[in-house]
C-alpha positions, 0 to 999 in steps of 0.5 A: 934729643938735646942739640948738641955743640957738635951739630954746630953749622958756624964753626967760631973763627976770627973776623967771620959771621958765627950766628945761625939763625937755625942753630939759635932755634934748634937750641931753643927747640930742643932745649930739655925743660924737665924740673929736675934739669932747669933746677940742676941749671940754675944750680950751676949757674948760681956755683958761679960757672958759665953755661953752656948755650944748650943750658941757657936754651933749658932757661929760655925755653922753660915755661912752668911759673914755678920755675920762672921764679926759681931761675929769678931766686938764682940770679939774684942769688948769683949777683949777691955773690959776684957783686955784692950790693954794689951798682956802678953809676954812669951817664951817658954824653950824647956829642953828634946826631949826624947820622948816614943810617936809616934804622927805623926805630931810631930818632936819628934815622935819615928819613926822619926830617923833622930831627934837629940835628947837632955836634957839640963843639969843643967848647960846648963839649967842654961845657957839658963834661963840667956840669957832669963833674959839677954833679958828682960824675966820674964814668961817661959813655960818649954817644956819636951817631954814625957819619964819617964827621965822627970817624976814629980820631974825631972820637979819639979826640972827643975822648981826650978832650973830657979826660982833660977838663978838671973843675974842682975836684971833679974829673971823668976817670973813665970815658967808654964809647958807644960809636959806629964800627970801625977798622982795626986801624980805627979800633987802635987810634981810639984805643990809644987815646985811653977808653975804656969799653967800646960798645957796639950793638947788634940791634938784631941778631936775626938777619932778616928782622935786621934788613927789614929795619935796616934801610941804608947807611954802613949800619945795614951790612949785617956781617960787618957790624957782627964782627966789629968787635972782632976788628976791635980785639984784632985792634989790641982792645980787649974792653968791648961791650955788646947789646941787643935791642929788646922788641925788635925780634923774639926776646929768646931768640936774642938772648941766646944770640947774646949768650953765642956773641960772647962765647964767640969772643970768648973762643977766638980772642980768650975774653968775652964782652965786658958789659952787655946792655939789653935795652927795649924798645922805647918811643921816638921821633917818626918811628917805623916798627911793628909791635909783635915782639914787644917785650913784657916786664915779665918777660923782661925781667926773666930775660936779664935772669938768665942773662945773669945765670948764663954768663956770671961776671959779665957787666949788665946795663940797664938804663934810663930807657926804663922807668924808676919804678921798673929799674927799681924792681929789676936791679934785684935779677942781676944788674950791675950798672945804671945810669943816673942824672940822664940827659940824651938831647945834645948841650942839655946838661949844661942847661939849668932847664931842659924839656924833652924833645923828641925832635933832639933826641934818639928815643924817650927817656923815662927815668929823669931823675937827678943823679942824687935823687938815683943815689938816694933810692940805690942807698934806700934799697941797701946798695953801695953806689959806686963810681970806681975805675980802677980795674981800667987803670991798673989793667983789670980788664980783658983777660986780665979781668977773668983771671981775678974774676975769683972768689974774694976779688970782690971783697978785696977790690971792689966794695972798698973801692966802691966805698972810697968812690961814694966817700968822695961823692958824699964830701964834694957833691951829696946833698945834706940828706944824703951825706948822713945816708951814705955814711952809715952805708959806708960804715955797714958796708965796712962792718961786713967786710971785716975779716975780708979785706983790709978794712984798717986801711980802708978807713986810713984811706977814708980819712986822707979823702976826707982831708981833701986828698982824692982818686985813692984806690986799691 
């Protein structure tokens, strides 16, 4: 028998816990795997409309190999259509280690003593943001260990400070934020200062794998981290993002707790996450895990279908924890943005030479390569770069952004937007073999888009960058 919504034993209410650790298993238990009924989901998820969570358990609990690889040939499917070829560049800027939690998969855990821990001043802050800008960046995640050194005006400030340094033609247009939990009076002082995405993970959405690796500090109230993003919305901001840690618990289990996080935000405030970020497990400094749930590049694979089959227009982040290799073949099943050029130890983009520590940083990063070296493969690979921020500037974000989420929005905003952001990276910052590279991208992405958007302005627009007029955007 199907477990049905009506059995449901959380009812969604704003500010209170919606995950039930039965209700998550009965779905996945009861899901119906029949052939027939997994290809009827995937056809619906590929029509571009939401799944139900007993439809996303029908994914998660299917085995059969056959039709592992149809729900795989639906997402990359759903993805061309929503997104076209584009992937949205980012890097993130680690500011403070300090850090009062002691999560035992994390290299900034208090018990870790052997962590050399920092706070970039604002000069040095400042340092960082222009050698970010020197590589052609214009989307930063600010990373802040949670202590009460970093509480909301101290990241407000920090956000204000990056908007505020330009070199160049370079300038971060968006700062988005990857912090500790705050208040609702927290939630409006940061959002006051302009973010853009506010990203708080979950780590676990299972309670008791969350007090097995959650050990001391705020991070270990379970409920107050759940319903931190409730706080935020209360708080008037709408651009939120979740995540879970892959590895820590079942891959099933998460995702599906993924999928009820965002349907909660959904029901209580009218818009679900932004972006969710499925990041697995990586090597650390003095760690602690077990390694029973470790997730399988397979299994890895087909976890981000389904999360691209389930919820269509959210944004999928995939990052520099993974190998280029790995990144490579993944992006093809429904990721939307990767970071690129990533450094995670405090002051080392402003270094000519950095070598990984793990004494200075979080976790392993595996994919180093130059920002450059990342655009080059993304334009080998037949994908548009693109560093836009217009839908954060001109109120595209929140509910506003499911409104336009439509057939044609695409089309109309994104791709010439992600065109005129690639055209300013090729004239300030390409390297010479990519300039040509990136212009015949340009050129084919233009072609297909005749008839579809307004491509006669486009190509005015391209010509004014190339003048030396810059931040043009539809």
């Amino acid at each position: 028998m199907i477990f049905t919504p009506e059995k449901y034993r959380l009812a969604d209410a704003p500010m209170k816990p919606f995950i039930d650790s039965d209700e998550i298993w009965d779905f996945i238990h009861s899901a119906k795997t029949n052939k027939a009924y997994v290809r009827e989901v995937i056809a619906k998820a590929v029509d571009k409309k939401r799944l139900t969570l007993a439809e996303t358990a029908t994914l998660v609990a299917t085995d059969d190999p056959e039709l592992i690889e149809e729900i795989k040939a639906g997402a990359r499917l759903l993805k061309e259509k929503v997104y076209g070829n584009r992937i949205v560049l980012f890097a993130p800027l680690y500011v403070g280690s300090l850090c009062t939690n002691d999560c035992q998969y994390c290299g900034f855990r208090t018990s870790n003593k052997l962590a050399k821990r920092t706070t970039l001043s604002k000069p040095k802050l400042i340092e960082e943001v222009e050698a970010l800008q020197d590589n052609g960046q214009k989307r930063l995640i600010l990373v802040f260990g949670e202590h009460p050194k970093y509480d909301a005006e101290y990241i407000a400030e920090a956000a204000r400070t990056v908007y505020s340094v330009k070199k160049g033609n370079g300038e971060i247009r968006r700062v988005n934020i990857n912090a500790s939990p705050l208040d609702i009076d927290g939630f409006k002082t940061v959002s006051d200062a302009g973010i853009g995405t506010y990203q708080v993970f979950q780590e676990t959405y299972h309670k008791q794998t969350y007090k097995d690796y959650h050990h001391g500090g705020q991070k270990a109230d379970y409920d107050y981290r759940l319903t931190s993003l409730d706080r935020a919305q209360e708080a008037g901001l709408d651009d939120v993002g979740i995540g879970a840690l892959f590895g820590l618990y079942d891959w099933r289990f998460e995702v599906l707790s993924l999928v009820r996080h965002a349907n909660h935000l959904e029901a209580c405030y009218g818009v679900g996450p932004h972006t969710i970020s499925f990041p697995r497990l990586q090597e650390a400094a003095d760690i602690n895990i077990k390694k029973d749930y470790l997730v399988s590049d397979e299994e890895f694979t087909r976890l981000i279908a389904i999360l691209r089959l389930a919820v269509p227009y959210t944004g999928l982040i995939l990052t520099a924890r993974e190998n280029a290799a790995v990144r490579k073949e993944l992006m093809r099943f429904g990721v939307s943005q990767i970071d690129g050029g990533t450094k995670i130890e405090l002051g080392a983009y402003a270094k000519k030479e950095s070598i990984q520590d793990l004494n200075k940083e979080q976790f392993k990063i595996n994919d180093d390569r130059a920002l450059s070296e990342v655009i080059e493969e993304l334009l080998n690979e037949d994908y548009l770069p693109s560093f836009c921020t217009a839908c954060y500037r001109l109120g595209r974000t929140g509910e506003h952004f499911m409104e336009f989420s439509v057939p044609g929005f695409i089309k109309r905003f994104c791709s010439p937007n992600a065109i005129l952001t690639l055209a300013e990276y090729l004239e300030d910052y390409a390297p010479v073999k990519i300039f040509d590279k990136g212009w015949q991208m340009i050129e084919k992405n233009l072609t297909e888009l005749e008839g579809q958007a307004n491509v006669k302005e486009i190509r005015n627009r391209l010509e004014r960058i190339k003048l030396g007029e810059r931040d043009l955007y539809f």
